[in-house]
FIMARKOL-406517 format. One record per residue: residue number from 1; x, y, z of N, C-alpha, C, O in turn. Coordinates in steps of 0.001 Angstrom, whole numbers, plus 524288, in hexadecimal, padded with zeros to 5 digits. Each point is the difference from the previous one (the first is absolute). Layout:
NUM, X, Y, Z, X, Y, Z, X, Y, Z, X, Y, Z
...
This chain:
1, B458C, DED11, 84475, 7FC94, 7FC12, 7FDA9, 8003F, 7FAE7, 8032B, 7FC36, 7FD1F, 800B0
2, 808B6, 8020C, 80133, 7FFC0, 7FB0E, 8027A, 7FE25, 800B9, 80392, 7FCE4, 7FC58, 80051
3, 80264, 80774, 8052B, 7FDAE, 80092, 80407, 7F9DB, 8009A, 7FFD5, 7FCE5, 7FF97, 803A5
4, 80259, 8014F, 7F80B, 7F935, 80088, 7FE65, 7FF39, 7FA11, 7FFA0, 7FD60, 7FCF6, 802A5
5, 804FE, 8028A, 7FA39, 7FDFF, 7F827, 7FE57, 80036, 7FE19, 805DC, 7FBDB, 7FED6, 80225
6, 808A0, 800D2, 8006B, 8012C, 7FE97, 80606, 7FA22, 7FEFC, 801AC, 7FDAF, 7FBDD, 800D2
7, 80034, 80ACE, 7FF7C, 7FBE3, 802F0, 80428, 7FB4F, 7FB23, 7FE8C, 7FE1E, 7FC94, 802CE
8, 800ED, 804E0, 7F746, 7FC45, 7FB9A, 7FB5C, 8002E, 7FA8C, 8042D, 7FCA4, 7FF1D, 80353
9, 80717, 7FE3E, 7FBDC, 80009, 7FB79, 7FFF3, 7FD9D, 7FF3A, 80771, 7FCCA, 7FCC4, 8018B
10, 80536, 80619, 800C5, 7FEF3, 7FFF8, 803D4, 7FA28, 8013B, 80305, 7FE34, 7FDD0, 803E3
11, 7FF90, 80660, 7F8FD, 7FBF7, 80120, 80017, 7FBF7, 7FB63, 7FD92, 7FBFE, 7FE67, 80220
12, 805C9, 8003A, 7F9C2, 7FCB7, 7FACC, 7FD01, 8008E, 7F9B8, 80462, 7FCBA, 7FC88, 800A0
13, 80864, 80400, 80197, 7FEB6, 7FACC, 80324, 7FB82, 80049, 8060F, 7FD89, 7FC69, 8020A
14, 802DA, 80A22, 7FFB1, 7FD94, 7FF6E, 8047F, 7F9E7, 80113, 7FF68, 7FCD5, 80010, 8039E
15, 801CE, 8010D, 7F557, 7FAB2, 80060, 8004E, 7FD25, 7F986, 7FCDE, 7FB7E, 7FEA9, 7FEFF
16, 80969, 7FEE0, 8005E, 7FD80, 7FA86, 7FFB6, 7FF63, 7FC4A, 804DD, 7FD0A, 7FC36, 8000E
17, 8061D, 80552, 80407, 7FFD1, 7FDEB, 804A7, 7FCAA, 8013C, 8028A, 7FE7C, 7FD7D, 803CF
18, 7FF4D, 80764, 7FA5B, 7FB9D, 80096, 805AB, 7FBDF, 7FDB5, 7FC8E, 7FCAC, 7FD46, 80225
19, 8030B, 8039E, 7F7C0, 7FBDF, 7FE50, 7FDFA, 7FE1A, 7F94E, 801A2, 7FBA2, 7FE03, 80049
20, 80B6A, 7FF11, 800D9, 7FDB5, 7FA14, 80082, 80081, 80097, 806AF, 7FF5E, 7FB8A, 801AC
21, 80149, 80736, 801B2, 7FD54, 800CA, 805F7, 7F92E, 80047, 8006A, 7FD15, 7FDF8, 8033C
22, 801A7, 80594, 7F7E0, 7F94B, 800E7, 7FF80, 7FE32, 7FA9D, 7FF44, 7FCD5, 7FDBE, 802D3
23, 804F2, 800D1, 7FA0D, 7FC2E, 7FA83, 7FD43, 8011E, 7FCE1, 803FF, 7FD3E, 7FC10, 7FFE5
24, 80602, 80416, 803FE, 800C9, 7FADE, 802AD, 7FD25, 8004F, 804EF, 7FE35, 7FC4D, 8027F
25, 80192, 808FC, 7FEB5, 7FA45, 80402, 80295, 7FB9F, 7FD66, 7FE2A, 7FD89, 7FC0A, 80129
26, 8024F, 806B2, 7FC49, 7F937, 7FE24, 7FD81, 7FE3D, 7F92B, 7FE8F, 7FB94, 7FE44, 7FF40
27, 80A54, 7FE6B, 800B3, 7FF43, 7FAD0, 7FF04, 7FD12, 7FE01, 80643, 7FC14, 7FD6A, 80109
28, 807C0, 8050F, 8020F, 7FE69, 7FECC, 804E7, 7FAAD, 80160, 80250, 7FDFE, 7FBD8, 80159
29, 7FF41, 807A1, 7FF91, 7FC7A, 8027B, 8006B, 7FAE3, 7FC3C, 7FD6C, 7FC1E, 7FE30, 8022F
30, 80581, 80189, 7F8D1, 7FB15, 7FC2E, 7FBEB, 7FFF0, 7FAC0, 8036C, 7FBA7, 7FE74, 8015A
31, 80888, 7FECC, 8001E, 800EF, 7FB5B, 80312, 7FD49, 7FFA4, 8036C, 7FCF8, 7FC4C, 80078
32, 8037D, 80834, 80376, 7FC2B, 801BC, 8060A, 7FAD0, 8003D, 7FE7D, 7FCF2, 7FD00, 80230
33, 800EA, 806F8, 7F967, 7FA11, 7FFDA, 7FFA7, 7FF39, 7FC4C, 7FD9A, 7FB49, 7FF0E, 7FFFC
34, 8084A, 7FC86, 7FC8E, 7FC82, 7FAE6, 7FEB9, 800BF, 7FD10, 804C0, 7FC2F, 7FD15, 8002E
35, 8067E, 80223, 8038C, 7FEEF, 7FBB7, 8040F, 7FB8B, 8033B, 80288, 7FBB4, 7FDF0, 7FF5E
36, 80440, 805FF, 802FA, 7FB9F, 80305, 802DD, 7F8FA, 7FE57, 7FC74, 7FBBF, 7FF10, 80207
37, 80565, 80122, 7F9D6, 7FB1C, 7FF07, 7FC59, 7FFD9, 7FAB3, 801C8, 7FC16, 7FF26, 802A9
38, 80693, 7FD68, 7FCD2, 7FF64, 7FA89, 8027E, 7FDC0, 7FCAE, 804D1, 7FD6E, 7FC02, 800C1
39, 8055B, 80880, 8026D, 7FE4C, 7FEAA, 8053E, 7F902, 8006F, 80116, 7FC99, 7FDB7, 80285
40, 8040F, 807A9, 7F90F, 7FA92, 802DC, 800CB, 7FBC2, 7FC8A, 7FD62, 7FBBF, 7FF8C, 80231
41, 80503, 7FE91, 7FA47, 7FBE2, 7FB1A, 7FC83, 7FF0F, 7FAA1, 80261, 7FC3A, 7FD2B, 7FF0F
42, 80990, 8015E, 805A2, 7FE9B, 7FB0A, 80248, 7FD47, 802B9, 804F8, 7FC81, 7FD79, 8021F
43, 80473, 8062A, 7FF61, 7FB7A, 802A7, 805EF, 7F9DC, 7FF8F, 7FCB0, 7FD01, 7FC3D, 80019
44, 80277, 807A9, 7FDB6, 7FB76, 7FECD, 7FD61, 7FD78, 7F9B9, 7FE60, 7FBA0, 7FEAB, 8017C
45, 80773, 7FE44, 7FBA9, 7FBC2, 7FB34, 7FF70, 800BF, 7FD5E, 805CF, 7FD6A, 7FBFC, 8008A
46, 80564, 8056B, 80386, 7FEB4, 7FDE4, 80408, 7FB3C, 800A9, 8023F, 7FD6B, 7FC4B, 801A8
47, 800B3, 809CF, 7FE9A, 7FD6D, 803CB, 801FC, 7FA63, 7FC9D, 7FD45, 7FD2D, 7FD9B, 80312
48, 801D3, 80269, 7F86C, 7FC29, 7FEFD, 7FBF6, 80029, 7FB04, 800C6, 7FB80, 7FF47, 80188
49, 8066E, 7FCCE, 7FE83, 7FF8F, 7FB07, 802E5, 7FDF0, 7FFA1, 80725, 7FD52, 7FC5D, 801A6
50, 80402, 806C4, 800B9, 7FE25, 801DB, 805BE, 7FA1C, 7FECA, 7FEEA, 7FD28, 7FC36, 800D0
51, 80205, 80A4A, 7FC40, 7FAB2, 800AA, 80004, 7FCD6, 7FB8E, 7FE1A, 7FCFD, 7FDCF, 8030A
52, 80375, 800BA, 7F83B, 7FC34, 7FA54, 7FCFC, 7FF31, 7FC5D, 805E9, 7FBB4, 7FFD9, 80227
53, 807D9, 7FE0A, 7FF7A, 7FE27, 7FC07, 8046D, 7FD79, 803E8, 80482, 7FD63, 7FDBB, 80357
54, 80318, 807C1, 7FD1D, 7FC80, 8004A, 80430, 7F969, 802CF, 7FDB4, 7FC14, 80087, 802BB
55, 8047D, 800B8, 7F822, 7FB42, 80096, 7FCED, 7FC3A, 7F9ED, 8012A, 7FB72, 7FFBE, 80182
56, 807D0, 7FC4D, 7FD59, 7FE45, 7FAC0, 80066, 7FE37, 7FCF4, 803DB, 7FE3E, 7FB94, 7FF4D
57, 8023C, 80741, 80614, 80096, 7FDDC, 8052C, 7FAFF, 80296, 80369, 7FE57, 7FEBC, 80455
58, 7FFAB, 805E5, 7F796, 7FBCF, 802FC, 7FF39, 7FA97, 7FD03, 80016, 7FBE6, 8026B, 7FF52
């Protein structure tokens, strides 16, 4: 019984560890595609600002 609980306890700490390895995965990842989304919205109103002054120059 005690070597089962042992196995338990052991088994229960390494599937909470990877569980908080995932989230810290996926924290990271969300971080990258929100700066990437960022970059991507200030390219764009650059882009869309481009065009207006050369629509205008028209």
């Amino acid at each position: 019984v005690a070597r089962k609980r042992v196995r338990n306890t052991l088994a229960a700490r390494k599937y909470r560890q990877k569980r908080v390895d995932r989230i810290t995965e996926l924290e990271q990842a969300l971080e990258d595609v929100t700066r990437q989304r960022d970059e991507l919205r200030l390219q764009l109103a650059r882009q869309e600002a481009e065009t207006k002054v050369l629509r205008e120059m028209m």
